[in-house]
N, C-alpha and C positions, 0 to 999 in steps of 0.2 A: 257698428262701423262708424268711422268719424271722415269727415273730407277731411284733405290734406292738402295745401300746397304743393305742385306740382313745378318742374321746372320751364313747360313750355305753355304756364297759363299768362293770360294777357287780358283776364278781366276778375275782377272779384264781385259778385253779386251781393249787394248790400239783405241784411234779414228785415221783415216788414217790420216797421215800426211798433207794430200793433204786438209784438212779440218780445219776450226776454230771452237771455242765454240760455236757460232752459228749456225755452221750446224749439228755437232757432239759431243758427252761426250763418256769419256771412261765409260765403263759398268759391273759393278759388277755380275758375274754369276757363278753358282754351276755346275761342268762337271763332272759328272760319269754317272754310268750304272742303270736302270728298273731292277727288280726281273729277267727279261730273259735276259738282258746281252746285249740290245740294248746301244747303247753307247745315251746320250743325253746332253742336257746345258740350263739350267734353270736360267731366268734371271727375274725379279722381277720392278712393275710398278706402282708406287702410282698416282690415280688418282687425279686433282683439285680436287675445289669445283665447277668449272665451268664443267670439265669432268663428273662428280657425277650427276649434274643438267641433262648434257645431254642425258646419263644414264637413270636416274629417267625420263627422259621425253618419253624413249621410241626410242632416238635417236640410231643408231649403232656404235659402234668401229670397227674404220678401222686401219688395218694393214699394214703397206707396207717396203717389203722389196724390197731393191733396190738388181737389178742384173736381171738374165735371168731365172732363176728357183725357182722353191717354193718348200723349204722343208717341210718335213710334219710338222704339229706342233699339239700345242694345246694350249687350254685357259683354266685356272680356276683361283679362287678364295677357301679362306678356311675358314672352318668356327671358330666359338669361339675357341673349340677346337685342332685347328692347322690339323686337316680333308680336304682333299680334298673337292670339291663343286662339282668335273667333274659329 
């Protein structure tokens, strides 16, 4: 999966210096607050058709943030609509 530019992002996260395009891309993401004022950053993932396949086969998405801690997160998808899927 690659990020993608999205249309309601308002910050791009620059890749660490310490890195090339083959380990890192900077990354388009949306930074404001939930209905209660949790601050958050929403960043956006188009899958292959290879990713899709593996997907449809029942295979899982793994996530991995590098560093010592895991922030909370979440996953979804939206539907026709532009709706959540959570």
């Amino acid at each position: 999966m690659r990020p993608i530019h999205f249309p309601e992002s308002n910050i791009t996260f620059e890749k660490p210096t310490t890195t090339d395009d083959s380990e890192c891309l900077p990354i388009s993401a949306y930074v404001g607050q939930d209905i209660k004022g949790n601050p958050h950053i929403n960043t956006v993932w188009q899958p292959s058709k290879e990713d899709i396949e593996a997907i449809n086969a029942g295979r899982p998405i793994v996530v991995c943030v590098l560093g010592t801690a895991l922030p909370p997160m979440s996953m979804f998808t939206y539907d026709e609509e532009g709706n959540s899927n959570e």
